[in-house]
C-alpha positions as CSV (number, residue, x, y, z in Angstrom):
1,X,195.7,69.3,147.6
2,X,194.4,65.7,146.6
3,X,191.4,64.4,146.8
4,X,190.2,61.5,149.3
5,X,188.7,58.3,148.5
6,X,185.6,59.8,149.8
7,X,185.2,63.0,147.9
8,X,185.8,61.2,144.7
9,X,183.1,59.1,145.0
10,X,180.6,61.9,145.9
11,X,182.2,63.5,142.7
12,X,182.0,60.5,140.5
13,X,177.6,59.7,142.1
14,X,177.0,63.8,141.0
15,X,178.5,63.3,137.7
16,X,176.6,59.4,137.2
17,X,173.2,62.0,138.6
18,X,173.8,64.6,136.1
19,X,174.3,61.8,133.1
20,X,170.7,60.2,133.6
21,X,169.2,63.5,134.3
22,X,170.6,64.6,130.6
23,X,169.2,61.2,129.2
24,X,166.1,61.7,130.7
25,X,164.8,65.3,129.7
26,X,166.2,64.4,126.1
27,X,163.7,61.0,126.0
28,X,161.2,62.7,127.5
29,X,161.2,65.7,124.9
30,X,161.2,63.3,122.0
31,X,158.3,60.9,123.0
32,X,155.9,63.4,123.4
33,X,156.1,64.3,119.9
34,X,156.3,60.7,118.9
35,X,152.9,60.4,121.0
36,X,151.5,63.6,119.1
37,X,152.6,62.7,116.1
38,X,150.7,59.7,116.3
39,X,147.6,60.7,117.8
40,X,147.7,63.6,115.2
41,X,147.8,61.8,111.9
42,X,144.7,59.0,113.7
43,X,142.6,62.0,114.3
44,X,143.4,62.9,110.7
45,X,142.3,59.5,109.5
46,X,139.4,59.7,111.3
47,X,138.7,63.2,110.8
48,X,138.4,62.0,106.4
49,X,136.2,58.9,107.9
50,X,133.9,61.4,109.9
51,X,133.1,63.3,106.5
52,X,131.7,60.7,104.9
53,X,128.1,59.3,106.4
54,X,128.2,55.4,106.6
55,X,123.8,55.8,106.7
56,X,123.4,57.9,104.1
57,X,126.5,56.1,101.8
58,X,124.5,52.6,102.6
59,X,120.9,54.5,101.6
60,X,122.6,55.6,98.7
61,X,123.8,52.1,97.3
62,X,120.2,50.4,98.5
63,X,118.6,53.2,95.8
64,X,121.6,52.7,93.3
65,X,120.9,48.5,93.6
66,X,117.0,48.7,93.7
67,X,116.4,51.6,91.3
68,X,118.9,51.8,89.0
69,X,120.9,48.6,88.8
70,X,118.3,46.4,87.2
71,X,117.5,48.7,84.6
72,X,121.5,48.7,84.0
73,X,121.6,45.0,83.8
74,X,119.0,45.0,81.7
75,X,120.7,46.7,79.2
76,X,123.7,45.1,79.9
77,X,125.4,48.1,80.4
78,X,128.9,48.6,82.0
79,X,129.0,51.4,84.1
80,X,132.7,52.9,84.2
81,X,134.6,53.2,87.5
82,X,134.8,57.3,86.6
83,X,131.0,57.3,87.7
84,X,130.1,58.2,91.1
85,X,127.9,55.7,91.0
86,X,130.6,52.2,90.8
87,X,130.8,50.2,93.5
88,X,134.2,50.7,93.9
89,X,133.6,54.0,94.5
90,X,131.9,53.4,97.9
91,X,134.0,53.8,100.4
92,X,132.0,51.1,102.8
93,X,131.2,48.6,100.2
94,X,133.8,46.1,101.2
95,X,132.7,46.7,104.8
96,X,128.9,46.3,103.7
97,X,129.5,42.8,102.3
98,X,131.1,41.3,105.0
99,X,128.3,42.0,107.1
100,X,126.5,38.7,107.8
101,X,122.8,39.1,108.9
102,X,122.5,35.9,110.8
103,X,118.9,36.3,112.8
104,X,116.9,39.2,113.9
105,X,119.0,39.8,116.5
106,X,122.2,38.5,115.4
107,X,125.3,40.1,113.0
108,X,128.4,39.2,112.2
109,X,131.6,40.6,111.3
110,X,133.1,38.4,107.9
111,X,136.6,39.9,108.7
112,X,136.9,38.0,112.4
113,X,133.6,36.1,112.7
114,X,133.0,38.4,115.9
115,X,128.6,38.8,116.5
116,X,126.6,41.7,117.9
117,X,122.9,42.3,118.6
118,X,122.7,45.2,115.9
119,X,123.8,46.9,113.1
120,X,124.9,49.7,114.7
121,X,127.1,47.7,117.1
122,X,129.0,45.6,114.2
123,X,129.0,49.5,112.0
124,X,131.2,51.1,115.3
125,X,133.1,47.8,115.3
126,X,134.1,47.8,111.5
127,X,135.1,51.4,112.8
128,X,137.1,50.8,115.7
129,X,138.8,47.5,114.8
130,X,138.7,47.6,110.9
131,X,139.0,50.8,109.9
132,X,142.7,49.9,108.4
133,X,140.8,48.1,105.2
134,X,139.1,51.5,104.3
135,X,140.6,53.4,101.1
136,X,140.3,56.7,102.7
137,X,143.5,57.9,100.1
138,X,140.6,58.9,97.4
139,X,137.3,60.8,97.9
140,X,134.9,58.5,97.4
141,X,132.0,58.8,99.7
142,X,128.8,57.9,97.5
143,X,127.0,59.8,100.4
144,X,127.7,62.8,98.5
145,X,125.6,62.3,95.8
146,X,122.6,61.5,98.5
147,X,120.9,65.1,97.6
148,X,120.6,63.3,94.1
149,X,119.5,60.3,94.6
150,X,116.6,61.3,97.6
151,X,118.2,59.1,100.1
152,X,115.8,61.0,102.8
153,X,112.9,59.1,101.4
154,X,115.4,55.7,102.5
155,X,116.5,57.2,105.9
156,X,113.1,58.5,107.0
157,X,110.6,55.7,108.2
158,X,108.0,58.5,108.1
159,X,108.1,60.7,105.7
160,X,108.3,64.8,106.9
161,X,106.5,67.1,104.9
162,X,109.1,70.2,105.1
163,X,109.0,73.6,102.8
164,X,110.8,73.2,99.6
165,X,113.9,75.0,99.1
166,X,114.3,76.3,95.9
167,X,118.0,76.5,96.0
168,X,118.6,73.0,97.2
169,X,116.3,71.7,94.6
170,X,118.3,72.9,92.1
171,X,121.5,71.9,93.2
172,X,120.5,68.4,93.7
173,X,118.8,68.3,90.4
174,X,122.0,69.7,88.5
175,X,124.0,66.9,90.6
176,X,121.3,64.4,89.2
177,X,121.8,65.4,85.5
178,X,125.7,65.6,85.9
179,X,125.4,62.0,87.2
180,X,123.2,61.1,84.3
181,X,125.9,62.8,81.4
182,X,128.9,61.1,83.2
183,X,127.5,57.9,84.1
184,X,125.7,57.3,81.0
185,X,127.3,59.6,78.1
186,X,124.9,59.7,75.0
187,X,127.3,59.2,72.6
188,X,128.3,56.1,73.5
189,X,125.6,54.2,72.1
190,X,122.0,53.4,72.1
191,X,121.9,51.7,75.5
192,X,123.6,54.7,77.4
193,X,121.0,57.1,75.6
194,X,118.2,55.1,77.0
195,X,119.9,54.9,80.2
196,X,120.4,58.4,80.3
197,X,117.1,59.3,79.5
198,X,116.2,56.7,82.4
199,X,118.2,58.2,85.3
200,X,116.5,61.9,84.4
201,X,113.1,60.7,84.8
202,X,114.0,58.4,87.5
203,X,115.6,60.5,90.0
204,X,116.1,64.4,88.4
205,X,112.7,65.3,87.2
206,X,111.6,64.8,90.9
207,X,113.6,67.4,91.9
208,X,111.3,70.3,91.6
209,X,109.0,72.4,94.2
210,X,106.0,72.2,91.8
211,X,105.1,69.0,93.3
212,X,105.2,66.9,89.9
213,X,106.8,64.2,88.8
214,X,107.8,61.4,92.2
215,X,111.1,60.0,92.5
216,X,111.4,56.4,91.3
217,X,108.6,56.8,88.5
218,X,109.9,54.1,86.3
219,X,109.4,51.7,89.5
220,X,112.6,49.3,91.1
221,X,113.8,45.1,91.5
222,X,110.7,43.1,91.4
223,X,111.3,41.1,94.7
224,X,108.9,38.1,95.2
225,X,107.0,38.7,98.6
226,X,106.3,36.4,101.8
227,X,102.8,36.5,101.0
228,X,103.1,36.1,97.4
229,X,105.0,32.8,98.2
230,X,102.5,31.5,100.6
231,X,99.5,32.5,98.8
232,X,101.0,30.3,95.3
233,X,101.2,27.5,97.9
234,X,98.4,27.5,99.2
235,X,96.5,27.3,95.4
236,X,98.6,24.5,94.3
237,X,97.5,22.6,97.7
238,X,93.9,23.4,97.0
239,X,94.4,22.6,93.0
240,X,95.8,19.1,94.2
241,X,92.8,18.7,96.9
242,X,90.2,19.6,94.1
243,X,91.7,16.6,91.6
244,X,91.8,14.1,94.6
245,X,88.6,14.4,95.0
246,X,87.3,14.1,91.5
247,X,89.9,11.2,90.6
248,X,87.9,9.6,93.8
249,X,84.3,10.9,93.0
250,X,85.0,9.5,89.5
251,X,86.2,6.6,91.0
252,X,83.2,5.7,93.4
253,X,80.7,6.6,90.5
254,X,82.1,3.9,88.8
255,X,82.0,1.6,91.4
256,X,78.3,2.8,92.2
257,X,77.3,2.0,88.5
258,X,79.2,-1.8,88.4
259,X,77.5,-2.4,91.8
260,X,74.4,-2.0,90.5
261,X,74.9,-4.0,87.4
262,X,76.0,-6.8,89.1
263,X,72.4,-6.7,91.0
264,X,70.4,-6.6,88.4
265,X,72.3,-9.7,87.1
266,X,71.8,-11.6,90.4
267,X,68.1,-10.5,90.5
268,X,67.3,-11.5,86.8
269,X,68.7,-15.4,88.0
270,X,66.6,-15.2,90.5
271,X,63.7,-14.8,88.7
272,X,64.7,-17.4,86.1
């Protein structure tokens, strides 16, 4: 029995209905995963960013640059990328130096130009919209070696007086010394021996619960002050006030002096 116009096209709109049903359970199976997929390795990137501290990493280099750098310099010394404590091996420093501290209340991105009231605000942006320029393929978080360097002493504005832990102190300290033999080996020359000797008495001898030695002994970057400035200032003003007036004291003695000369001339004609 054939089939009437009809009944094949009912048939042929069931099969057509069937088609895009296929086609749209198999696209919506596969983009799902695509989506997790995605969202999976992003919270993986960001799960490596998490484990490294951008605060502690920046106190970190702030002590490395203050503390230890000039003394380096000094010596013209040149650290080997192997040490924890190379610039490159910060995983914010490229971040760090396109930071532009405008004003007070002003900061600005150096990738887009982009400005925010605070540091905080430009740190979350470098996060959100520059986080693609980080090298997150190596470990190199310099806040790791923060227990070393006593990078608490940076963060905290007011120092806490807490027990000391024995076991901590003695991690840290073997971290300081391991810094100190890798960073500066001794048998590479006079200046990495006195470098060496430097970083144990700068930053590892501190670590101790006997309550000895201080952190930073050997003292930091000799920064000329506000007050320094204003005060030199002010003494060369005085110094130039102060030979002013004798160049015009002088001045009016001598004056004073031919004044008088010249009346006792007029007087003595006078009288002859």
């Amino acid at each position: 029995m054939g089939l009437t116009r009809k009944q094949l096209t009912i048939l042929f709109l069931c099969l057509c209905f069937t088609v895009f049903l296929q086609l749209t359970s198999v696209s919506s199976s596969a983009s799902p995963q695509g989506q997790k997929d995605t969202a999976s390795s992003r919270s993986f990137e960001h799960e490596k960013e998490v484990h490294c501290s951008r605060e502690r990493s920046r106190a970190a280099w702030k002590i490395i640059d203050e503390y230890l750098m000039p003394f380096v310099e000094k010596e013209r010394y040149k650290i080997s990328s192997r040490c924890r404590l190379h610039p490159e091996n910060d995983l914010y420093r490229d971040q760090e130096q396109h930071k532009m501290h405008v004003d007070i209340n002003e900061w600005r991105c150096g990738y887009c130009k982009k400005t925010f009231y605070e540091e905080k605000y430009l740190d979350k942006h470098f996060d959100n919209r520059h986080y693609d320029l980080l090298n997150v393929s190596h470990s190199k978080c310099l806040a790791d070696v923060c227990g070393a360097l006593h990078c608490d002493l940076v963060l905290d504005s007011v120092p806490h007086k807490t027990k000391c832990n024995p076991a901590a102190t003695g991690r840290n300290k073997h971290l300081c010394e391991s810094l100190a033999d890798s960073c500066f080996p001794v048998n590479e020359g006079p200046s990495a021996l006195r470098l060496n000797e430097f970083l144990l008495r700068q930053f590892c001898d501190a670590h101790t619960c006997s309550g000895g030695r201080k952190p930073f002994s050997k003292g930091g970057k000799k920064e000329t002050s506000t007050l320094y400035v204003i005060i030199s200032v002010l003494v060369l003003m005085l110094l130039a006030l102060f030979y002013i007036f004798m160049y015009l004291y002088q001045r009016g003695i001598k004056r004073g002096s031919q004044g008088l000369k010249h009346i006792s001339k007029s007087g003595q004609k006078k009288r002859s």
